[in-house]
N, CA, C and O atoms as a GROMACS GRO file, in nm:
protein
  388
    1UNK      N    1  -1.631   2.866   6.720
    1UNK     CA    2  -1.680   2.988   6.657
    1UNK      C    3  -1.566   3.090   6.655
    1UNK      O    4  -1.488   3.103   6.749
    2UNK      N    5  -1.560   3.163   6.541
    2UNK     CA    6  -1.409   3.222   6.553
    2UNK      C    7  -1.487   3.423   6.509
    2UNK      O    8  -1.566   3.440   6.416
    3UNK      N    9  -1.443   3.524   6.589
    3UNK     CA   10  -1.494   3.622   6.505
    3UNK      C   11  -1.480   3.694   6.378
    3UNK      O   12  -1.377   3.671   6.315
    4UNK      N   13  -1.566   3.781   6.326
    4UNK     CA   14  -1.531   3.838   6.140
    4UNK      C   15  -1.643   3.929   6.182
    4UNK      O   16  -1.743   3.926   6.253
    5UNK      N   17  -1.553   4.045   6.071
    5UNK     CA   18  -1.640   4.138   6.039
    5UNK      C   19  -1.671   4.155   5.873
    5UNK      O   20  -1.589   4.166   5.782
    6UNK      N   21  -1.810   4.154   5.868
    6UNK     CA   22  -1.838   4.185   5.697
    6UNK      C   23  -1.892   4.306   5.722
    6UNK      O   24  -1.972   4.342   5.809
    7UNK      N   25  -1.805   4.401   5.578
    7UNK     CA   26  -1.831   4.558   5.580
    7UNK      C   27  -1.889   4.574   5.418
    7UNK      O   28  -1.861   4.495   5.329
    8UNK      N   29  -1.964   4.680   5.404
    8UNK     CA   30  -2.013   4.749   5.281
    8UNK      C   31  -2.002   4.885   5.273
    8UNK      O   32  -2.055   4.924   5.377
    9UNK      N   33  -1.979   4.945   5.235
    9UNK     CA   34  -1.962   5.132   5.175
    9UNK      C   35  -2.009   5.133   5.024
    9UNK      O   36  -1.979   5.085   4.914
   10UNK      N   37  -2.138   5.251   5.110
   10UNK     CA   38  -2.175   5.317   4.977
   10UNK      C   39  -2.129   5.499   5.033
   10UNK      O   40  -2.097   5.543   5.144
   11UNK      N   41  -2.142   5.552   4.925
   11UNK     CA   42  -2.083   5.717   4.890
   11UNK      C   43  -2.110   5.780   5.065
   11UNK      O   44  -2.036   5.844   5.138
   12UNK      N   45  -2.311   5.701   5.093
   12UNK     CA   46  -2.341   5.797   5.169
   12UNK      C   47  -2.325   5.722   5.308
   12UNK      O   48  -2.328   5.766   5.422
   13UNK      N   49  -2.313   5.632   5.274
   13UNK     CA   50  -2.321   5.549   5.447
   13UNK      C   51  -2.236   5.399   5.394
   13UNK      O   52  -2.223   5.342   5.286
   14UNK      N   53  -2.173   5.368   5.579
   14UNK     CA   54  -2.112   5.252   5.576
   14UNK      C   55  -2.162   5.154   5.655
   14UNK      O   56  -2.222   5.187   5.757
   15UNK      N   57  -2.145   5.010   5.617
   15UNK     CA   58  -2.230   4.942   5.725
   15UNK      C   59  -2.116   4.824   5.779
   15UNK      O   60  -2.031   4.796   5.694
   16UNK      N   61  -2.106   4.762   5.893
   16UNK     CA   62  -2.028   4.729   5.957
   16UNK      C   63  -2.136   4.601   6.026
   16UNK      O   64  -2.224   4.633   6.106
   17UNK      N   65  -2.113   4.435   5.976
   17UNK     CA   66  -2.197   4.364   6.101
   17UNK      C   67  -2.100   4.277   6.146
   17UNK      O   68  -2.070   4.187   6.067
   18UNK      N   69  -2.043   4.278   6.249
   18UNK     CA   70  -1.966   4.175   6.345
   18UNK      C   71  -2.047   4.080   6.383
   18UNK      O   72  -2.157   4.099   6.434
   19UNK      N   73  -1.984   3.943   6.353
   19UNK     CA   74  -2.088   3.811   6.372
   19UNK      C   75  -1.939   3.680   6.424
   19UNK      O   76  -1.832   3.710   6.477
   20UNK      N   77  -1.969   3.588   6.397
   20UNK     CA   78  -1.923   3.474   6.467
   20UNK      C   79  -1.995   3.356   6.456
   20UNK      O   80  -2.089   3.302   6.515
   21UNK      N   81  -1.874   3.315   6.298
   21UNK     CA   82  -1.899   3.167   6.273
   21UNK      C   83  -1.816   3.067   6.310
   21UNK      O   84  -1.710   3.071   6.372
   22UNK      N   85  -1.890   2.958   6.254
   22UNK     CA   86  -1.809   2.802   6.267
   22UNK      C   87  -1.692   2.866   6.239
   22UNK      O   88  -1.671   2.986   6.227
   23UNK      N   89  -1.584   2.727   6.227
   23UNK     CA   90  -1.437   2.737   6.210
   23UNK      C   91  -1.467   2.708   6.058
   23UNK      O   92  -1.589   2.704   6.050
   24UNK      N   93  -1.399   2.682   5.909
   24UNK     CA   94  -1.414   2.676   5.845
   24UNK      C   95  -1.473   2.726   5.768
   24UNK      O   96  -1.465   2.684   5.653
   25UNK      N   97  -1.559   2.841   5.799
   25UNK     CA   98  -1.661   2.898   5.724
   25UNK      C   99  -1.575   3.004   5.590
   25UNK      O  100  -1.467   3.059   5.614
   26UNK      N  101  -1.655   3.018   5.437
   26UNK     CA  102  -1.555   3.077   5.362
   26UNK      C  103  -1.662   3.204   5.370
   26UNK      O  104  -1.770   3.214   5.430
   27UNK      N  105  -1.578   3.314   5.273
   27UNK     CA  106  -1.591   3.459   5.272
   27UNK      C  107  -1.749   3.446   5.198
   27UNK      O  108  -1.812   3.542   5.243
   28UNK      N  109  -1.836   3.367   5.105
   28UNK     CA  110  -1.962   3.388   5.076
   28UNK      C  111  -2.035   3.314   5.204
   28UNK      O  112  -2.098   3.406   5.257
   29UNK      N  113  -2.049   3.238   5.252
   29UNK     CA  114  -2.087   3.176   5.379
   29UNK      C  115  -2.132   3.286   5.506
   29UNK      O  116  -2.232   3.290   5.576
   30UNK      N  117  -2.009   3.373   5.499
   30UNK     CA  118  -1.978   3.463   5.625
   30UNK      C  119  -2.104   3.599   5.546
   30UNK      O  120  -2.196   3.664   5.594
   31UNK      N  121  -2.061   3.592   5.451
   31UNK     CA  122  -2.195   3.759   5.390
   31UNK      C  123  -2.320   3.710   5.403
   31UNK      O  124  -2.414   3.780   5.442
   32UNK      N  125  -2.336   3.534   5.359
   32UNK     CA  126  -2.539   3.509   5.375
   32UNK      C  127  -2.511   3.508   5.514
   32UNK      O  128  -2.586   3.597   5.553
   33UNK      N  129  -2.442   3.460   5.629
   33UNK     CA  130  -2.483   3.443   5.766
   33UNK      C  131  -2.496   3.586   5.817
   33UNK      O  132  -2.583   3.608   5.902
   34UNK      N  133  -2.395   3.714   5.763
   34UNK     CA  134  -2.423   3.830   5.846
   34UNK      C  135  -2.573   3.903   5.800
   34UNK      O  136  -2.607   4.002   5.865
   35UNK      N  137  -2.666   3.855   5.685
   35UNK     CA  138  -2.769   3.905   5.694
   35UNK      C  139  -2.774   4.080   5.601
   35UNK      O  140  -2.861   4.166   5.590
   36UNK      N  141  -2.622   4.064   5.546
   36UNK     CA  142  -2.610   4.230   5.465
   36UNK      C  143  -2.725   4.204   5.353
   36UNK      O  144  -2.804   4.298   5.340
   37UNK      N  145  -2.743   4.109   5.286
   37UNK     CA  146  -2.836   4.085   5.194
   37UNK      C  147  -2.943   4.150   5.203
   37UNK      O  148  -2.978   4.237   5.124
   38UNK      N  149  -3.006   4.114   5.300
   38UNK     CA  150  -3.192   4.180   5.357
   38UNK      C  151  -3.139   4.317   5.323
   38UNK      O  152  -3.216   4.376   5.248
   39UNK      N  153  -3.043   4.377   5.351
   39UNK     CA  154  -3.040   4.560   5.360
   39UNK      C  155  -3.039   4.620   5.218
   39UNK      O  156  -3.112   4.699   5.158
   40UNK      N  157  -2.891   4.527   5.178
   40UNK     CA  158  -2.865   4.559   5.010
   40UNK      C  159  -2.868   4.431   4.927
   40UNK      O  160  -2.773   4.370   4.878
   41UNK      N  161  -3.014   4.400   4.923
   41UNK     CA  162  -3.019   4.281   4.808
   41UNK      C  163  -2.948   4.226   4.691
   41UNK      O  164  -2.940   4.113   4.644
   42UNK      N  165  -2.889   4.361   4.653
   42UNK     CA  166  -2.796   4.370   4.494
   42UNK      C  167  -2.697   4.322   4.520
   42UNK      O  168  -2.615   4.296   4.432
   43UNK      N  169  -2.669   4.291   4.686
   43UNK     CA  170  -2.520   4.242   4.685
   43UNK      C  171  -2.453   4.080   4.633
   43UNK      O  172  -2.482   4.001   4.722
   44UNK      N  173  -2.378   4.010   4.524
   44UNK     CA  174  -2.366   3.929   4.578
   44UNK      C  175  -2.240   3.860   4.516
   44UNK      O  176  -2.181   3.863   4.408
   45UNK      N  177  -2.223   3.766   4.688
   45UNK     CA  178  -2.024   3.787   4.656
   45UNK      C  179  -1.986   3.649   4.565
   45UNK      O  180  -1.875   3.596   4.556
   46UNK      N  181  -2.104   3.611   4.506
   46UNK     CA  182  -2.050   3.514   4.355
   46UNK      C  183  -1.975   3.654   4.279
   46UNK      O  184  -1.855   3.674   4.270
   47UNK      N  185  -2.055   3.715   4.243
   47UNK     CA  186  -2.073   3.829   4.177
   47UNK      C  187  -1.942   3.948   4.191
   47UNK      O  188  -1.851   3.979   4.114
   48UNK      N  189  -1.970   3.981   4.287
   48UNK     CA  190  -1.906   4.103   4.304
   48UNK      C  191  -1.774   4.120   4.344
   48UNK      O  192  -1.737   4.010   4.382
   49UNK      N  193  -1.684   4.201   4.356
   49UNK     CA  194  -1.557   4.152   4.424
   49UNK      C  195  -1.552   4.206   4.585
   49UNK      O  196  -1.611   4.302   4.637
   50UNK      N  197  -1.446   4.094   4.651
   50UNK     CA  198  -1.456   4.056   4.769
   50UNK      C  199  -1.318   4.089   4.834
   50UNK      O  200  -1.239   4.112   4.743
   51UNK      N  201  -1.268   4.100   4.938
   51UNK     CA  202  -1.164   4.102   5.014
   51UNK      C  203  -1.158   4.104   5.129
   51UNK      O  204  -1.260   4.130   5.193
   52UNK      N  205  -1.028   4.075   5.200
   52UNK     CA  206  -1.028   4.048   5.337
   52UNK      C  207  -0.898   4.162   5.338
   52UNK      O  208  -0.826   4.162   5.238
   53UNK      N  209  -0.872   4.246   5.436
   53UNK     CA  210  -0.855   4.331   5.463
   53UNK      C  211  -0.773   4.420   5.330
   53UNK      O  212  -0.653   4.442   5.341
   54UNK      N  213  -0.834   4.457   5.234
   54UNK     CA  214  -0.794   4.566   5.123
   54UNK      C  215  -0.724   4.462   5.030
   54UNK      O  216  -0.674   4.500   4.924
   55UNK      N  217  -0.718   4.302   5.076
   55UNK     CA  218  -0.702   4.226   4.948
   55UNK      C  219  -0.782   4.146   4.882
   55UNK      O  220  -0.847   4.056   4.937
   56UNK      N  221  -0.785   4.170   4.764
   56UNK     CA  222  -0.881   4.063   4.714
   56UNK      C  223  -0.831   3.925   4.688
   56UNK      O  224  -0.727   3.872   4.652
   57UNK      N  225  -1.002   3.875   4.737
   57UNK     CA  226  -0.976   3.749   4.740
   57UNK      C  227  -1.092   3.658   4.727
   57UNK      O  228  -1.200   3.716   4.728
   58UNK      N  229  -1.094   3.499   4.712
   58UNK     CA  230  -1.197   3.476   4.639
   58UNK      C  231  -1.273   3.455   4.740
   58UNK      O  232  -1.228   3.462   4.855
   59UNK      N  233  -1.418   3.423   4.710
   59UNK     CA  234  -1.562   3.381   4.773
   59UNK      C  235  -1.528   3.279   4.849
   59UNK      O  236  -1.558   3.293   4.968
   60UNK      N  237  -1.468   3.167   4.817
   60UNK     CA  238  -1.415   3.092   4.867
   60UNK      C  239  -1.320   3.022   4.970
   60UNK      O  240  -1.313   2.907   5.015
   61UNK      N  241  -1.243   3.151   4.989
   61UNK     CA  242  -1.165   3.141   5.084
   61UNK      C  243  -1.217   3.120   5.229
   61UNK      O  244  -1.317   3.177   5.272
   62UNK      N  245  -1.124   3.014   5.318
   62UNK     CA  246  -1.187   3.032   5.396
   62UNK      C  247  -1.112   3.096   5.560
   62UNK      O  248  -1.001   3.065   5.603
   63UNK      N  249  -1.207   3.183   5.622
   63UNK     CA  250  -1.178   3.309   5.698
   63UNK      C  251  -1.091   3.208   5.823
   63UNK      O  252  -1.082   3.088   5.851
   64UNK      N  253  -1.051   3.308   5.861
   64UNK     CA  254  -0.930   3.328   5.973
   64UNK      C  255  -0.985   3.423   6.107
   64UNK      O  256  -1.008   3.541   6.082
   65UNK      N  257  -1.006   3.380   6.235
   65UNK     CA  258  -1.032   3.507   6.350
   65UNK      C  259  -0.980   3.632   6.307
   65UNK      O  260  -0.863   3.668   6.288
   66UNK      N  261  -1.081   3.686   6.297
   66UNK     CA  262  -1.084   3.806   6.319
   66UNK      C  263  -1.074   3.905   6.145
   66UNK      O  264  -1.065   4.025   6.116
   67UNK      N  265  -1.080   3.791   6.075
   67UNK     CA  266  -1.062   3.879   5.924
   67UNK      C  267  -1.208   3.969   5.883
   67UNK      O  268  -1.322   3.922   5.881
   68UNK      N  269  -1.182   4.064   5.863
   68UNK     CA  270  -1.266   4.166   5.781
   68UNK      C  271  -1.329   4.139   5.673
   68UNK      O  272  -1.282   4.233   5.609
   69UNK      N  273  -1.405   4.081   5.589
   69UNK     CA  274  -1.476   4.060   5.498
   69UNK      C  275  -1.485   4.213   5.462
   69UNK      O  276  -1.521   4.290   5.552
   70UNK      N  277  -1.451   4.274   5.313
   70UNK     CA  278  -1.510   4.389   5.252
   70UNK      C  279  -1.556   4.351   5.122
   70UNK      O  280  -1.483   4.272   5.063
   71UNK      N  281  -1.651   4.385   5.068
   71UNK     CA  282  -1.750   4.385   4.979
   71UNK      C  283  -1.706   4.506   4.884
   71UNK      O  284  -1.660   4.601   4.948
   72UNK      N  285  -1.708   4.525   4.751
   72UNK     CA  286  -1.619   4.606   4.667
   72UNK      C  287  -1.762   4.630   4.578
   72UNK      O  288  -1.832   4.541   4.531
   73UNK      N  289  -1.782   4.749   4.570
   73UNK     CA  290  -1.900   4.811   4.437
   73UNK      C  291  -1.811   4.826   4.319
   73UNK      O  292  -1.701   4.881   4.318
   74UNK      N  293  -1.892   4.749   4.186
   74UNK     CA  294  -1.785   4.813   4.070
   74UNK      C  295  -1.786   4.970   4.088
   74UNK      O  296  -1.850   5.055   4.149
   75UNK      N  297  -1.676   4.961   3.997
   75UNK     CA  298  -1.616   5.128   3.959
   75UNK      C  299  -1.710   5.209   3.849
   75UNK      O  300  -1.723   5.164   3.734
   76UNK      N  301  -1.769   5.319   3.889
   76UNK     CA  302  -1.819   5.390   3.813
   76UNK      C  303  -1.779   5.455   3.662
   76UNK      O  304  -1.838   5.469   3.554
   77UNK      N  305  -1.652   5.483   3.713
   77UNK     CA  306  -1.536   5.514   3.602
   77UNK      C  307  -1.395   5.484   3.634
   77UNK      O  308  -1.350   5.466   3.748
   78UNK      N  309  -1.339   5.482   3.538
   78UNK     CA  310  -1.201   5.418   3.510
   78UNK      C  311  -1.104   5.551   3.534
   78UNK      O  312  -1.085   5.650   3.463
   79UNK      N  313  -1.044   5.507   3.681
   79UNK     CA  314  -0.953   5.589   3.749
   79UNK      C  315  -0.855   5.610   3.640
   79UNK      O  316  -0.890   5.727   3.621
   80UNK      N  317  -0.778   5.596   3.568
   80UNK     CA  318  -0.749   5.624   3.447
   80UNK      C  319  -0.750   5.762   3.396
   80UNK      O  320  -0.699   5.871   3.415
   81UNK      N  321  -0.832   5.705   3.324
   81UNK     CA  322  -0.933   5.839   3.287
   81UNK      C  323  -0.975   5.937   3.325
   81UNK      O  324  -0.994   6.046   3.271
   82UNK      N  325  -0.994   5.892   3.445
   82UNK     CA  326  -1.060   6.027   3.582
   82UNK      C  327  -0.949   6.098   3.624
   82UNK      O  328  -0.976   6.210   3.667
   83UNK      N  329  -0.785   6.056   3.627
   83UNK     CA  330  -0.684   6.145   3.636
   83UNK      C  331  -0.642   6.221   3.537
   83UNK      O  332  -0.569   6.318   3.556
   84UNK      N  333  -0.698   6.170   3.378
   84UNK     CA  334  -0.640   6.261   3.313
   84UNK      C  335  -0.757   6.380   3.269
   84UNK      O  336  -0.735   6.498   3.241
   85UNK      N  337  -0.878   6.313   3.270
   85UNK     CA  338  -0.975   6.379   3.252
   85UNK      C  339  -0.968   6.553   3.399
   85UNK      O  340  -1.025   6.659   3.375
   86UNK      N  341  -0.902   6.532   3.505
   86UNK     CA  342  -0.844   6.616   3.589
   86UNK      C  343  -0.750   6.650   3.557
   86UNK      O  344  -0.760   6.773   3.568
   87UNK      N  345  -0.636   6.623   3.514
   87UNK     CA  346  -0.528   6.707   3.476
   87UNK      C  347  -0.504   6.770   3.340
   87UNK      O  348  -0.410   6.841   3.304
   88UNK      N  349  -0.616   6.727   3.270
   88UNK     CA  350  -0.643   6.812   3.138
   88UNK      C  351  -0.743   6.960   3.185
   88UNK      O  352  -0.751   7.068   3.126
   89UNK      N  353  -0.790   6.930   3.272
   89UNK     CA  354  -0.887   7.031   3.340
   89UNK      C  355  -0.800   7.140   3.442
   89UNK      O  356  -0.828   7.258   3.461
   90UNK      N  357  -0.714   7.081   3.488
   90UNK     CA  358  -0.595   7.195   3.536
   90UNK      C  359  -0.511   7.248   3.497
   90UNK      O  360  -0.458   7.345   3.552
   91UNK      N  361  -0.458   7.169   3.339
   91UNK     CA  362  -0.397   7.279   3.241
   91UNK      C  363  -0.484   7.372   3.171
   91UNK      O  364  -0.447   7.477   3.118
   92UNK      N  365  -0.606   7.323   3.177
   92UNK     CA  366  -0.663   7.476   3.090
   92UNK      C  367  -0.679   7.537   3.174
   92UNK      O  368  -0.675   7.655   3.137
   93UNK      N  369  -0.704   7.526   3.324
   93UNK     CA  370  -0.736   7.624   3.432
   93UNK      C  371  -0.578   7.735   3.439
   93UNK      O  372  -0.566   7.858   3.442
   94UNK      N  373  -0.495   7.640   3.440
   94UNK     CA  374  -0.354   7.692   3.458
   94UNK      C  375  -0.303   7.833   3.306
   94UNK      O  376  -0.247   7.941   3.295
   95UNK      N  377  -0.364   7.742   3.230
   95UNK     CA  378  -0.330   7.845   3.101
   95UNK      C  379  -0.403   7.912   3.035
   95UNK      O  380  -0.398   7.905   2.912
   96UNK      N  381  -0.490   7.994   3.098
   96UNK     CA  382  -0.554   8.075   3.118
   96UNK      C  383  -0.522   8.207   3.180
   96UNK      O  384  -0.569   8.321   3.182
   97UNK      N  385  -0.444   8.156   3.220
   97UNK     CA  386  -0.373   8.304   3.312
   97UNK      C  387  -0.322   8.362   3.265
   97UNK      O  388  -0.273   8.461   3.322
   0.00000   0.00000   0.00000
């Protein structure tokens, strides 16, 4: 049995379940065994994107002691956009003066 942590973040709360599987076990294996499902049903890591510590990586992979499983919500909006959509908003603030 080797340890992992699978994590989820939403805006208002984060959830954190430390568990301990077989050896071999991959990154979708490790999310149905920690039980995040029952909390946030919508989750799922066919689906959604996945990573082990801030990298992504596939469902498939399989975990290492002590790796972090994180669970990734799509993006609401396209960071992109959201910087310029802000820095178009601070030149008119700016030139205004």
């Amino acid at each position: 049995m080797i340890p992992v942590e699978v994590v989820y973040a939403l805006p208002h709360e984060q959830m954190l379940f430390a568990l301990r599987v077989p050896q071999g076990t991959t990154v979708r294996q490790a999310v149905e065994l920690s039980g995040i499902r029952v909390r946030y049903p919508g989750i799922d890591p066919a689906r959604d994107a996945v990573g082990i510590f801030g990298k992504k990586t596939s469902p498939d992979t399989m975990l290492r002691p002590g790796d972090r499983i994180e669970i990734y919500r799509p993006l609401t909006a396209d960071p992109k956009e959201r910087r310029r959509h802000v820095a178009r908003k601070g030149k008119t603030a700016s030139g205004a003066d």
